[in-house]
N, C-alpha and C positions, 0 to 999 in steps of 0.2 A: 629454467622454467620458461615457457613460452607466455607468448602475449595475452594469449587467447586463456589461457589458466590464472594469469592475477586476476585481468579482468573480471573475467567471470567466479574468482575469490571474491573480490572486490564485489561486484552483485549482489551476491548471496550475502554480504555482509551487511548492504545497505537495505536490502529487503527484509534480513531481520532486523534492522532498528526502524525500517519503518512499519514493519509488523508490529513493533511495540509503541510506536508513536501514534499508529490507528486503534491500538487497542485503548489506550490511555485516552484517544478523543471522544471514543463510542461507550466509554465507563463513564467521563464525566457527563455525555451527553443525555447517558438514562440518570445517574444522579443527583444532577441540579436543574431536570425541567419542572415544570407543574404536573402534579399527578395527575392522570385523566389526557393529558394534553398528546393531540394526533403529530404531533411534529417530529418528538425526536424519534420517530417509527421511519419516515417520511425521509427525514434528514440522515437518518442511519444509512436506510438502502439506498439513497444518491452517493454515499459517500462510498460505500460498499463496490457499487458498480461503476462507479469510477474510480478509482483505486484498481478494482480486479483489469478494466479496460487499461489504464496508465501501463501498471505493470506488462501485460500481455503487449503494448506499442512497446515498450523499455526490451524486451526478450526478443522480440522482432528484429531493434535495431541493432538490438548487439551481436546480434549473430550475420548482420548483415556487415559487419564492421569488414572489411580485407585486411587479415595479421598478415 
Protein backbone atom coordinates (compact mmCIF):
# COMPACT_ATOMS: atom_id res chain seq x y z
CA UNK A 1 0.00 0.00 0.00
CA UNK A 2 1.36 3.41 -0.77
CA UNK A 3 1.53 6.46 1.33
CA UNK A 4 -0.73 8.47 -0.59
CA UNK A 5 -3.66 5.56 -0.07
CA UNK A 6 -3.67 5.20 3.92
CA UNK A 7 -3.52 8.73 4.02
CA UNK A 8 -6.13 9.49 2.03
CA UNK A 9 -8.10 6.31 3.90
CA UNK A 10 -7.25 7.93 6.86
CA UNK A 11 -9.11 11.47 5.38
CA UNK A 12 -12.00 10.06 4.35
CA UNK A 13 -12.32 8.54 7.74
CA UNK A 14 -11.97 11.60 9.70
CA UNK A 15 -14.38 13.56 7.47
CA UNK A 16 -16.81 11.08 8.17
CA UNK A 17 -16.72 11.42 11.91
CA UNK A 18 -16.43 14.83 11.57
CA UNK A 19 -19.60 14.78 9.22
CA UNK A 20 -21.24 13.34 12.17
CA UNK A 21 -19.67 15.56 14.84
CA UNK A 22 -21.25 18.60 12.60
CA UNK A 23 -24.30 17.08 12.28
CA UNK A 24 -24.64 16.36 16.17
CA UNK A 25 -23.67 20.39 16.60
CA UNK A 26 -26.37 21.87 14.14
CA UNK A 27 -29.22 19.15 15.70
CA UNK A 28 -28.41 20.54 19.13
CA UNK A 29 -28.17 23.97 17.73
CA UNK A 30 -31.80 24.09 16.28
CA UNK A 31 -32.96 22.13 19.40
CA UNK A 32 -32.08 23.90 22.53
CA UNK A 33 -32.37 27.73 21.07
CA UNK A 34 -35.33 29.93 21.72
CA UNK A 35 -38.01 29.77 19.31
CA UNK A 36 -38.34 32.62 17.20
CA UNK A 37 -34.66 33.42 17.94
CA UNK A 38 -32.41 34.74 14.56
CA UNK A 39 -29.19 33.04 15.84
CA UNK A 40 -29.10 29.60 15.35
CA UNK A 41 -29.87 30.32 11.54
CA UNK A 42 -26.84 32.78 11.54
CA UNK A 43 -24.55 30.57 13.69
CA UNK A 44 -25.51 27.57 11.42
CA UNK A 45 -24.27 28.95 8.13
CA UNK A 46 -20.81 30.36 9.72
CA UNK A 47 -20.40 27.06 10.88
CA UNK A 48 -21.47 25.61 7.48
CA UNK A 49 -19.07 27.81 5.51
CA UNK A 50 -16.31 27.26 7.45
CA UNK A 51 -16.27 23.74 7.92
CA UNK A 52 -16.89 23.47 3.87
CA UNK A 53 -13.71 26.30 3.61
CA UNK A 54 -11.52 24.06 6.54
CA UNK A 55 -12.18 21.04 4.50
CA UNK A 56 -11.47 22.26 0.85
CA UNK A 57 -7.60 23.96 2.76
CA UNK A 58 -7.45 20.19 4.52
CA UNK A 59 -7.69 18.50 0.42
CA UNK A 60 -5.44 21.22 -0.83
CA UNK A 61 -2.94 20.27 1.48
CA UNK A 62 -2.95 16.89 1.21
CA UNK A 63 -2.57 16.51 -1.96
CA UNK A 64 0.21 18.81 -1.82
CA UNK A 65 2.04 16.48 0.58
CA UNK A 66 5.38 14.76 -1.75
CA UNK A 67 4.82 10.65 -1.14
Amino acid sequence: MSIFLIASILFAIFTIVYGLFAAAVVYHLRQYTLPGHPAPKIIISIFFFLAVLFWMFSITFLLKIPY
